[in-house]
N, CA and C atoms as an extended XYZ file, in Angstrom:
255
Properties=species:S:1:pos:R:3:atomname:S:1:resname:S:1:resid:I:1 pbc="F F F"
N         3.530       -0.830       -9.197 N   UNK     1
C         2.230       -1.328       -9.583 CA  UNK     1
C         2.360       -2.263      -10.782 C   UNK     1
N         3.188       -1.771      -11.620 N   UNK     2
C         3.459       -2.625      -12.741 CA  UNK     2
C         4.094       -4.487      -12.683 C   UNK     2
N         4.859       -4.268      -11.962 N   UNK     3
C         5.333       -5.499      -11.139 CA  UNK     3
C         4.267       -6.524      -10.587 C   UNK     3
N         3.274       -6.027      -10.056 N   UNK     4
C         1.999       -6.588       -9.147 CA  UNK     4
C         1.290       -7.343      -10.083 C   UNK     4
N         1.317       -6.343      -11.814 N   UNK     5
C         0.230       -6.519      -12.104 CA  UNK     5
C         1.263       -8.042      -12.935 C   UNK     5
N         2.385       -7.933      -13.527 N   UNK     6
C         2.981       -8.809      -14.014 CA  UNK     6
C         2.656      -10.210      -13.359 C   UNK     6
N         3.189      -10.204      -11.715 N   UNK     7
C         2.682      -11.148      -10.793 CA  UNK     7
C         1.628      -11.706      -10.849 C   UNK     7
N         0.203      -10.935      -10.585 N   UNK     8
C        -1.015      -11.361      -11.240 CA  UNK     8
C        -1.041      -12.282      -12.226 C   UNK     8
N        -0.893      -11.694      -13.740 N   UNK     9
C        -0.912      -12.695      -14.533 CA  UNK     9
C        -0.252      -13.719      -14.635 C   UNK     9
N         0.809      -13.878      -13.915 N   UNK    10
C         1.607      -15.344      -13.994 CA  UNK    10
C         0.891      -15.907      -13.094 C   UNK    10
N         0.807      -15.721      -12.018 N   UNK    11
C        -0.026      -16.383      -11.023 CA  UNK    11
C        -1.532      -16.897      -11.929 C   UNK    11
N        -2.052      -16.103      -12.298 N   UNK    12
C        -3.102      -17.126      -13.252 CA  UNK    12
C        -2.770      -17.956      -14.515 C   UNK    12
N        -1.167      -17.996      -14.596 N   UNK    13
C        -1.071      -18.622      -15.439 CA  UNK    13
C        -1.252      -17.960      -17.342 C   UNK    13
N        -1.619      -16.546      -17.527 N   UNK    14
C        -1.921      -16.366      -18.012 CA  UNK    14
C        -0.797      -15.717      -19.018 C   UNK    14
N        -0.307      -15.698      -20.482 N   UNK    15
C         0.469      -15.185      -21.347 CA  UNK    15
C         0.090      -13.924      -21.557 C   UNK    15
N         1.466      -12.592      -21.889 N   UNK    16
C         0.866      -11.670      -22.091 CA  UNK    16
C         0.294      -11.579      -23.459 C   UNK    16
N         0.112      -12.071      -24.542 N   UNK    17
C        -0.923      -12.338      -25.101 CA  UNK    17
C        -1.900      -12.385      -24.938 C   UNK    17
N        -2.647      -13.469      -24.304 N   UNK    18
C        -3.743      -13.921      -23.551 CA  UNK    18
C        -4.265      -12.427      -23.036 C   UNK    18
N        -3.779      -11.519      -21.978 N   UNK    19
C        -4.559      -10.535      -21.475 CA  UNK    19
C        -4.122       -9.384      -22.068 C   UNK    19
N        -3.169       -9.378      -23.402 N   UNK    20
C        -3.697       -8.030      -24.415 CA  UNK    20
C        -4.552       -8.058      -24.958 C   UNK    20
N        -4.862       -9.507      -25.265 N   UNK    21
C        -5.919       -9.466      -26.425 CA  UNK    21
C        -7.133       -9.579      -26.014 C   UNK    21
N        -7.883      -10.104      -24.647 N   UNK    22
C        -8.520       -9.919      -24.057 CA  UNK    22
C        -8.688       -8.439      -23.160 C   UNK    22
N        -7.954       -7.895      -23.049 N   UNK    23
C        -7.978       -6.223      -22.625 CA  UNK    23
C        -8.149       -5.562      -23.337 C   UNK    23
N        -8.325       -6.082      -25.015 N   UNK    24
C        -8.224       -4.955      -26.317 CA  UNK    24
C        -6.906       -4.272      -26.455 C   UNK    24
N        -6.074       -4.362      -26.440 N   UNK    25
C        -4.723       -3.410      -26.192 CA  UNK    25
C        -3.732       -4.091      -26.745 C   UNK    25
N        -2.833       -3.809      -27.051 N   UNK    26
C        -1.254       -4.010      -28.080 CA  UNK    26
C        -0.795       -4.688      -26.740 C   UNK    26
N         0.022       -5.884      -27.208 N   UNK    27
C         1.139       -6.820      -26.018 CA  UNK    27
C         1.821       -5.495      -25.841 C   UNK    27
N         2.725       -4.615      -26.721 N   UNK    28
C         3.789       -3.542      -26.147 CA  UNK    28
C         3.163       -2.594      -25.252 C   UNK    28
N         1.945       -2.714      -25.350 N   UNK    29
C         1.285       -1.797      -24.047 CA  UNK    29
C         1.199       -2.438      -22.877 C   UNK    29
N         0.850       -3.663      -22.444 N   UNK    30
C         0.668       -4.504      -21.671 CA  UNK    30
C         2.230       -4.653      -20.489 C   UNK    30
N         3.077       -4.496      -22.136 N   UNK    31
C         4.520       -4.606      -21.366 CA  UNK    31
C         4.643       -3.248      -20.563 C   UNK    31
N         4.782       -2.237      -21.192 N   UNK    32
C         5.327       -0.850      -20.714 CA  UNK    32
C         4.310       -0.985      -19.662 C   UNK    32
N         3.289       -1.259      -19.485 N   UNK    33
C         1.952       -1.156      -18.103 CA  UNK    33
C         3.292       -2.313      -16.988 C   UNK    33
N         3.782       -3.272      -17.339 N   UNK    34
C         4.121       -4.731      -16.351 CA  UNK    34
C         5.966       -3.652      -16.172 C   UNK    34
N         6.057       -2.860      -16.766 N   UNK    35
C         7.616       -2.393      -16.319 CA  UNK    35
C         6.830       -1.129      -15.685 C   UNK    35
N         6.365       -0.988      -15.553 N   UNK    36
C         6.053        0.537      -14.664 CA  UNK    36
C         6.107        1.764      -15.477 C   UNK    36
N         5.905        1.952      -16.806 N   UNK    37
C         5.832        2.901      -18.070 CA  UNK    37
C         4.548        4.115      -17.713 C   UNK    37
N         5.460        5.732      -17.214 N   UNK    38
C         4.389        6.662      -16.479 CA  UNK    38
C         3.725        6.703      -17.806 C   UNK    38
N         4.111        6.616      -18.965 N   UNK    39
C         3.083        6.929      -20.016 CA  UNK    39
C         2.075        6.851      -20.838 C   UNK    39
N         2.122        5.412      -19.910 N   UNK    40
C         0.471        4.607      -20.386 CA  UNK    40
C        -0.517        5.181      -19.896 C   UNK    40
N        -1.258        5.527      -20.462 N   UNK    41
C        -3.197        6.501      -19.828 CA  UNK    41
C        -3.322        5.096      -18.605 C   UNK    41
N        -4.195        5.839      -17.960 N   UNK    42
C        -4.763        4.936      -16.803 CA  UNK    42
C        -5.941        3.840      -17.424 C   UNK    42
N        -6.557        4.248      -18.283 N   UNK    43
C        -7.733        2.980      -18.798 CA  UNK    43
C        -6.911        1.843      -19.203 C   UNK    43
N        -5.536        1.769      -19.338 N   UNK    44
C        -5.709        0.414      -19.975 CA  UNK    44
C        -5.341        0.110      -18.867 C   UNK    44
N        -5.070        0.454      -17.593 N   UNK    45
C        -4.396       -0.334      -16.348 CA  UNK    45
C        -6.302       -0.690      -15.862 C   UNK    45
N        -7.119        0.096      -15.891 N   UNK    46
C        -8.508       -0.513      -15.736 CA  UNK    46
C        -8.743       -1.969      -16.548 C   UNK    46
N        -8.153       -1.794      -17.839 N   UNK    47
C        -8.772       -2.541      -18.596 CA  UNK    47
C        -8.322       -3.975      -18.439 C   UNK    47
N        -7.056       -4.173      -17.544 N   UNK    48
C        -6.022       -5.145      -17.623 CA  UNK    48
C        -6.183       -5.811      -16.489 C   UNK    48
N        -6.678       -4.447      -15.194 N   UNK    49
C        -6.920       -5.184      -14.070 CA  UNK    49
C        -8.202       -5.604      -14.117 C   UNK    49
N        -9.282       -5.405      -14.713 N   UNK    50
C       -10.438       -6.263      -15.178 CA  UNK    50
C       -10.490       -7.529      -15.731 C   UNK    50
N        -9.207       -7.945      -16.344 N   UNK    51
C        -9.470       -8.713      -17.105 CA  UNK    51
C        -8.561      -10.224      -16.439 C   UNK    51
N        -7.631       -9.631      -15.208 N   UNK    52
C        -7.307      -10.044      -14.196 CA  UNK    52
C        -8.429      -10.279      -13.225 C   UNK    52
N        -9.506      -10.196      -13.298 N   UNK    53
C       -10.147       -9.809      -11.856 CA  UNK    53
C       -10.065       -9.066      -10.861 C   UNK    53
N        -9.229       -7.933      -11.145 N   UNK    54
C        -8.528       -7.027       -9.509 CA  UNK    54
C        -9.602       -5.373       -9.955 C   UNK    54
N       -10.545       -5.548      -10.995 N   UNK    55
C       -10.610       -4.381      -11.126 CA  UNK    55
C       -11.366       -4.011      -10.058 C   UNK    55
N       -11.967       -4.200       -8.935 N   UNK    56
C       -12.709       -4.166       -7.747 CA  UNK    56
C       -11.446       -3.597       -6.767 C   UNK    56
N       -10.804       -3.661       -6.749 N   UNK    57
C        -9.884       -3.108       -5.774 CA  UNK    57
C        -9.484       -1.738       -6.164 C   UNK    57
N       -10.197       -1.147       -7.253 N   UNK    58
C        -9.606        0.170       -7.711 CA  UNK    58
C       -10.614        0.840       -6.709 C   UNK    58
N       -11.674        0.480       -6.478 N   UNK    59
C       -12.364        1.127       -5.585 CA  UNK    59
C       -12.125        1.457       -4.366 C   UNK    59
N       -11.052        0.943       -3.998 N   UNK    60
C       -10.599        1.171       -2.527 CA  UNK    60
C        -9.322        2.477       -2.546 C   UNK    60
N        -9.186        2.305       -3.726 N   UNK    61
C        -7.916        3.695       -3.790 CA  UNK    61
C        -9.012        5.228       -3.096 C   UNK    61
N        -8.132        5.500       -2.381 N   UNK    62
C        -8.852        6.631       -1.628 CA  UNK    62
C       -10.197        6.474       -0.908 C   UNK    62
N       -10.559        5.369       -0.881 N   UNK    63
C       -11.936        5.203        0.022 CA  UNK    63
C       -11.728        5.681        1.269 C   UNK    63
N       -10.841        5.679        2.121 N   UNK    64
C       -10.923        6.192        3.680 CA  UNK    64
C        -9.775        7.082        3.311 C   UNK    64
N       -10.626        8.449        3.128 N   UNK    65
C        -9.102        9.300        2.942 CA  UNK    65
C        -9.269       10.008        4.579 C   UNK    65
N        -8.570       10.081        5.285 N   UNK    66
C        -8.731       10.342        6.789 CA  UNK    66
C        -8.463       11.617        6.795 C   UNK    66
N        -7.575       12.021        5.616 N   UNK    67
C        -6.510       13.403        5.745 CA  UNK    67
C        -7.125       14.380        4.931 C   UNK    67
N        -8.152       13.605        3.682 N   UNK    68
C        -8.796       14.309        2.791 CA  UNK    68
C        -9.967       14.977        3.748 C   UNK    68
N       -10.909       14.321        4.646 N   UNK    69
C       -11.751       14.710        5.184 CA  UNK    69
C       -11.173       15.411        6.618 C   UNK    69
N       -10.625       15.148        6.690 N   UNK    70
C        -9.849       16.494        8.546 CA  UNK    70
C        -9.769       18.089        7.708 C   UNK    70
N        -9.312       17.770        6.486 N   UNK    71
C        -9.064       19.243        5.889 CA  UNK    71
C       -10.248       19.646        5.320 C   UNK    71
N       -11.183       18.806        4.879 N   UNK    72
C       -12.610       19.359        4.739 CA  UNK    72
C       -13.529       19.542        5.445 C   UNK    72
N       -13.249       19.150        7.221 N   UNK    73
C       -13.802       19.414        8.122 CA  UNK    73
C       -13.414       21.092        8.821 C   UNK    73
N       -12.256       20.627        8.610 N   UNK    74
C       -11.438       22.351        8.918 CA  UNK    74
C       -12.225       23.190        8.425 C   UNK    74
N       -12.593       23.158        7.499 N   UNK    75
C       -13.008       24.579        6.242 CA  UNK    75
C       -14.659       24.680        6.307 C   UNK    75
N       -14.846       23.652        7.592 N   UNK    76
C       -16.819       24.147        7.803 CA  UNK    76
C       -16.584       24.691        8.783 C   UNK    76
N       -15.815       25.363        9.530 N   UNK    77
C       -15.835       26.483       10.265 CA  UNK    77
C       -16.479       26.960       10.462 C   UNK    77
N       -17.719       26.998       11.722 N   UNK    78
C       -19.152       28.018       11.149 CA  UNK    78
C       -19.052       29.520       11.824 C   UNK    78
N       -19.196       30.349       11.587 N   UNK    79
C       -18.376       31.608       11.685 CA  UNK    79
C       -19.331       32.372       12.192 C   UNK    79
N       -19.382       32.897       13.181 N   UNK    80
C       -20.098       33.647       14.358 CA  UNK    80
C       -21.063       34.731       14.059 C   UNK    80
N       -22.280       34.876       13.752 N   UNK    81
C       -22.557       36.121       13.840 CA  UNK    81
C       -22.314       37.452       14.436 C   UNK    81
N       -22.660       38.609       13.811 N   UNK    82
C       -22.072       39.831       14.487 CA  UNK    82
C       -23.674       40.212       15.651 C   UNK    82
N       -22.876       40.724       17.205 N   UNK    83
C       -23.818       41.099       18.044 CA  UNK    83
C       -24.699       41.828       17.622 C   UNK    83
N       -25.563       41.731       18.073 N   UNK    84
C       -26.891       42.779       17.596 CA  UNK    84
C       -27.237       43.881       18.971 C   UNK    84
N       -26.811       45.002       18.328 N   UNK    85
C       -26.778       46.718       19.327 CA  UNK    85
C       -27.912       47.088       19.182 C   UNK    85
């Protein structure tokens, strides 16, 4: 992901300067986010892909979870009443 996002900004032409300081965030954060660093919190990858324009595509992470909903379909099981004697 970090790679993508590096791509991004060159593709706009843009210095990592330019979108730390516009993301609010330290260039050394920007970097460790563009090398793939697990230890950056997730807001500044919001804040970076906003400022890229991609923050609209975060919305699609998990939008059709196919596998999330089969297993939450499983578990409405509607469960039989007992005969009446």
């Amino acid at each position: 992901m970090g790679e993508n996002i590096k791509y991004a900004r060159l593709r706009r032409d843009l210095s990592s300067e330019q979108v730390a300081e516009r993301a609010g965030i330290y260039r050394n954060t920007l970097i460790k986010v563009e090398k793939g660093d697990e230890g950056v919190a997730i807001g500044y990858y919001f804040r970076i892909l906003a400022v890229l324009g991609l923050d609209k595509d975060i919305l699609l992470v998990a939008k059709d979870d196919e596998l999330g909903r089969k297993l939450q379909d499983a578990k409405l099981v509607v469960k039989e009443r007992a005969s009446k004697k």
